[in-house]
C-alpha positions in Angstrom: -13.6 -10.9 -4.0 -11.2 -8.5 -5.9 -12.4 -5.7 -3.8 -12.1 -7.8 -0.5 -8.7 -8.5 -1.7 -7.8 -4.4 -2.7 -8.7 -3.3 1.1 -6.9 -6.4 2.5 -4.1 -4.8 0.1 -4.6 -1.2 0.9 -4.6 -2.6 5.0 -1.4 -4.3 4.3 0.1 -1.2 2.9 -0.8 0.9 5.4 0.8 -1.7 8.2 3.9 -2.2 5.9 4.9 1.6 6.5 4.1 1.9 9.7 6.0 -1.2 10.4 8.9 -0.1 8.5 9.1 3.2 9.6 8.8 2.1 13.1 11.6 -0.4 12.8 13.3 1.7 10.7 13.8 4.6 13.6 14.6 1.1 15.9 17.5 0.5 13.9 18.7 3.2 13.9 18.8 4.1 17.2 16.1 6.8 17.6 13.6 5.3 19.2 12.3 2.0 20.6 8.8 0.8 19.7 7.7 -2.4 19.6 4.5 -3.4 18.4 4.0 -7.2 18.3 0.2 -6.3 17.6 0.9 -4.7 14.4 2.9 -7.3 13.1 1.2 -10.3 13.6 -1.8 -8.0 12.5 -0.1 -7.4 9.4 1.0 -10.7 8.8 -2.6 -12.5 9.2 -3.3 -9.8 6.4 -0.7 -10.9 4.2 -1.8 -14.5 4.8 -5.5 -13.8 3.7 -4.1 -11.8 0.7 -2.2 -14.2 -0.5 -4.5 -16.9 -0.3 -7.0 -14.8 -2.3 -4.5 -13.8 -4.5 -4.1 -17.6 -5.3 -7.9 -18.4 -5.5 -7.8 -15.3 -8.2 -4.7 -16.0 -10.0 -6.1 -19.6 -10.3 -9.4 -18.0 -11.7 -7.6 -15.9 -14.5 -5.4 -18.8 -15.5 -8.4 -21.0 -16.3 -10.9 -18.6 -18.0 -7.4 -17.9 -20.0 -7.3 -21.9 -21.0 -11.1 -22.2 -21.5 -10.8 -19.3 -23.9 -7.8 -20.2 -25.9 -6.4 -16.8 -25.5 -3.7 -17.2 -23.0 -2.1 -14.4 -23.4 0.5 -15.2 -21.2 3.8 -14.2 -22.8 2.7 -11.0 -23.9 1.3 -10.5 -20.1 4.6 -9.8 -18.3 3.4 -7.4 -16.1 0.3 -10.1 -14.6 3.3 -12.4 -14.1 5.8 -9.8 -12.0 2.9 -9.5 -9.4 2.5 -13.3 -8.7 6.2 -13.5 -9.0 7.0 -10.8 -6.3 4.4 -11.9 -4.3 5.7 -15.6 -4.0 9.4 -13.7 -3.5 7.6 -11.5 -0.5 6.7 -14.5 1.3 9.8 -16.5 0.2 11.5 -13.6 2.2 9.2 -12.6 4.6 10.8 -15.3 6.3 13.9 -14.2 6.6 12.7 -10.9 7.4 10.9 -12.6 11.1 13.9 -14.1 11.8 16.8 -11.3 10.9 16.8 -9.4 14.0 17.0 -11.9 16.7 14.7 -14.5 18.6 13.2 -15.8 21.6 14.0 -18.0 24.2 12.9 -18.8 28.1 10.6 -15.5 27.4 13.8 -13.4 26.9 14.5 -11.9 22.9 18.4 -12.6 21.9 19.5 -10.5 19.0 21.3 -12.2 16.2 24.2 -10.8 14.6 23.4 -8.7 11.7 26.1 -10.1 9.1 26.0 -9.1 5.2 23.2 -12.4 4.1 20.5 -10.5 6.3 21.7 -7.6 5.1 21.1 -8.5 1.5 17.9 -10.1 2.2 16.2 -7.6 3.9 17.1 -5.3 0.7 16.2 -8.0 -1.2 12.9 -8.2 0.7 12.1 -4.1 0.2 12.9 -4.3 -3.7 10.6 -7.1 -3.9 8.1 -5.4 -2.2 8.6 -2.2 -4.3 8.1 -4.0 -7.7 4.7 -5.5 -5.7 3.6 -2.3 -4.6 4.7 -0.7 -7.6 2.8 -3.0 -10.3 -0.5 -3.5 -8.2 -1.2 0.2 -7.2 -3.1 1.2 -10.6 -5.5 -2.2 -10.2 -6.1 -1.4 -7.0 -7.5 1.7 -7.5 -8.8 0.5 -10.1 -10.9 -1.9 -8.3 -11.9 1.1 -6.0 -12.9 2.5 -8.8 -10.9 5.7 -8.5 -11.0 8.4 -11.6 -7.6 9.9 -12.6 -5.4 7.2 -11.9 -2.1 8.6 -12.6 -1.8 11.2 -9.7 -3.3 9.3 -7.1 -1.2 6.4 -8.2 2.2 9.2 -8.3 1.4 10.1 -4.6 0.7 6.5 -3.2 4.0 5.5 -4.6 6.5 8.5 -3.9 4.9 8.3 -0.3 5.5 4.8 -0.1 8.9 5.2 -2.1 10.0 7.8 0.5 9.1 5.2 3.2 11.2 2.4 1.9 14.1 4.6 1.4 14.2 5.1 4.9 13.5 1.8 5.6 16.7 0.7 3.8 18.8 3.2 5.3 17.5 1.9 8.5 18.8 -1.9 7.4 22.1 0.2 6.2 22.6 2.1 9.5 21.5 -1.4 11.4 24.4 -3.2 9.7 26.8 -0.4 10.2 26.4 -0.7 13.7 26.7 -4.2 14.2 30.0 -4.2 12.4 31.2 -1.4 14.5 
């Protein structure tokens, strides 16, 4: 299930950028893509990782219990994944509904005022510390030798992407107040 759960992962990832960086170049003007496929593709994804997330978060806690050894103070980093994960989808919400919606078949932007503005930043540095403290396990559970630079070039390539992600917010925001 783990390694089910890493290539769900690694899918998501891939969507995430894409995603970003299209809306990113949106935002900012540059171009207009819209690709309703991709997101809902990406966010049955997220669903099914999530829920398997849960099935193996439930898992560790109780082989922690039945051992006595619940290590879970000392296990900060354990706890920062589930945590960011439940603040991704806490946000994830906000994200679907920061840009506008629809109605009679016709999509009607929303203003984008300084809340969505702090969300949607608040959403990517959630995401980061996600990203960020699942990529060793993942490749881990891919069984990949010499973590640390395949690890260093998922997440400068990935830390480039939300960079320009959030100056696409940035730029988005700008505009609407000008």
């Amino acid at each position: 299930m783990r390694k089910i759960n890493g290539i769900i992962a690694m899918l998501v990832l891939v969507l995430f950028v894409v995603h970003g960086i299209l809306g990113a170049l949106n935002m900012m003007n540059i171009a207009t893509v819209i690709v309703k496929v991709l997101s809902r593709t990406m966010l049955s994804l997220i669903v099914v990782h999530a829920v398997l997330s849960i099935i193996l978060t439930v898992r560790s806690v109780r082989t922690a219990v039945k051992t006595k050894a619940p290590y879970f103070r000392h296990n900060r980093v354990f706890w920062a994944r589930r945590l960011s994960g439940i603040l991704i989808m806490a946000l994830v919400f906000f994200h679907m509904t920061a840009f506008g919606y629809t109605s009679g078949g016709v999509f009607r932007l929303v203003p984008f005022d300084v809340f969505r503005l702090i969300t949607q930043i608040l959403f990517l540095l959630s995401v980061a510390v996600h990203i960020i403290t699942n990529v060793k396990p993942v490749l881990i559970t891919f069984g990949v030798k010499r973590l640390r630079p395949k690890a260093g070039d998922i997440l400068f390539f990935v830390s480039v992407a939300m960079l320009f992600m959030a100056a696409g917010f940035i730029i988005y925001y700008i505009r609407w107040q000008l």
